[in-house]
N, C-alpha and C positions, 0 to 999 in steps of 0.2 A: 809084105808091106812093113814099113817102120814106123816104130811107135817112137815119138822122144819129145819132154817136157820136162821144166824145170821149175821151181817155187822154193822162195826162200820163204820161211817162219820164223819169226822171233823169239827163237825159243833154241835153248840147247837141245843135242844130238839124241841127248837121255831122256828128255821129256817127249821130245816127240815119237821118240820110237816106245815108248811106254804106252802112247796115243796108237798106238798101229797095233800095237798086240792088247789091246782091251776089246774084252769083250763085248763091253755095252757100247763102245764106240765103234765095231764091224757092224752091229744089230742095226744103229743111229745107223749109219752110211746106206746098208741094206734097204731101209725101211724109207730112206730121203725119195731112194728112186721108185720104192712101189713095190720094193721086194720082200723075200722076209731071209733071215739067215736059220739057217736049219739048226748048222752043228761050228763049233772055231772052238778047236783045240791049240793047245801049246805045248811042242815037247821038247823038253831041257831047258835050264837054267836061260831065262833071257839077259844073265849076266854076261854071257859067253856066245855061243852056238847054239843056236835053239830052231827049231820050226813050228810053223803056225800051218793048219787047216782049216779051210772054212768052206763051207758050202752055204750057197745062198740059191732062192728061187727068182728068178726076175723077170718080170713081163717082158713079153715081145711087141709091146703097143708102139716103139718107135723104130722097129725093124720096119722096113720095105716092105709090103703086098706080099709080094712071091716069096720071101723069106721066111713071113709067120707060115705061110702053107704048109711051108718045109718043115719049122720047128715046132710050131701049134703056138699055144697064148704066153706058155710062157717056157724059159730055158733053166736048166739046174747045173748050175756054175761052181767045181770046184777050184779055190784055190789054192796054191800050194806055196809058201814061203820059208826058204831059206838061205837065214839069216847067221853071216859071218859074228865070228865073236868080235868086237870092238877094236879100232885103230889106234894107234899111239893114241892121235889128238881125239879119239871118242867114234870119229868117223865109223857107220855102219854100211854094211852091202849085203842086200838081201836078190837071192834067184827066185825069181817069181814064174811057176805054170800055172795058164790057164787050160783047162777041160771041161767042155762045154756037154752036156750030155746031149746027143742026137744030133748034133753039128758039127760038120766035117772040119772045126777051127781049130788049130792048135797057138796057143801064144807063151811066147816066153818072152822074159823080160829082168833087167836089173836095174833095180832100186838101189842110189845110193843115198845115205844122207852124210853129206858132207859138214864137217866143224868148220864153220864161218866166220869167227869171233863169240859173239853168244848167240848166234844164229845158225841154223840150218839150211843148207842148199837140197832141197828133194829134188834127186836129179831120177828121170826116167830114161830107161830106152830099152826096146823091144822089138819083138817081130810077130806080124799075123801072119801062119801060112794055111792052107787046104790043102788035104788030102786026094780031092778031086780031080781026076781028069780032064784035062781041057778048058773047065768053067772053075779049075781051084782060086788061078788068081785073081778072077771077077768075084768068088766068096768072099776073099780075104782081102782084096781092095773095098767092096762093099761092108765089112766089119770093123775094119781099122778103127775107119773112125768112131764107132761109138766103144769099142775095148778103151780104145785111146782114151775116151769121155770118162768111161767106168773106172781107169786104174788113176788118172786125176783128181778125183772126187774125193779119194782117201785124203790127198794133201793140200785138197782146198779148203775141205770140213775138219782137218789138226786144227788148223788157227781159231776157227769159234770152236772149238771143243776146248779147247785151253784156254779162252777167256773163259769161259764159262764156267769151268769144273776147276 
């Protein structure tokens, strides 16, 4: 299944991706939906090439019936980003995995933020797949959309995080 969304922010390439590797702004995103964030590390200079990990705990209250059976109340979500060093014009591209622990979903995905004038384009696009036989692509048709919902949310809640702070 394909993931792909787009959001521009008023705000340059540098500020907003300085929003994407804060800490206390994974925890806020985490916590919006009911989750908590365990661990979000960063390694190497986020001047450059650097990768971020985070693990987050997240309910399963708005999975399907037969879905929580599967995964219980809630899911332990690592994810994995990495993040190219900077474009001429600022532009950043980050490789995003998701790993879902005890759920046969894999998703990968790239984030780009695009220099707009002093704005940013956060461009997504991605894929859910299952490992499952026969019933992978009903998994991973039935996930899309709320992965889709989860990896939005970082670029809906930049813009009040930056008014704000």
């Amino acid at each position: 299944m394909a993931l792909s969304a787009s959001t521009t922010l008023p705000h340059g390439v540098d500020k907003v991706a300085e929003v994407f590797v804060n800490e206390d702004f994974q925890r806020h995103t985490s916590e919006l939906v009911g989750g908590n964030l365990e661990s979000f590390t960063v390694d190497g200079d986020v001047a450059g090439a650097f990768s971020t990990t985070s693990v987050r705990t997240l309910p399963t209250t708005r999975l399907p019936e037969i879905a929580r059976k599967f995964v219980g109340e809630t899911l332990k979500v690592t994810q994995v980003e990495n993040w190219e060093a900077p474009g001429a014009d600022g532009s950043r591209r980050s490789n995003i995995s998701l790993k879902i622990a005890g759920a046969p979903i894999d998703v990968t995905a790239v984030q780009r933020l695009v220099a707009d004038g002093g704005s940013t384009r956060v461009e997504l696009e991605g894929n859910v797949t299952s490992s499952v036989p026969f019933l992978g692509g009903k998994i991973a048709e039935a996930a899309e959309p709320m992965v889709g919902k989860a990896l939005n949310i970082q670029s809906q809640q930049a813009q009040s995080w930056l008014e704000s702070h």
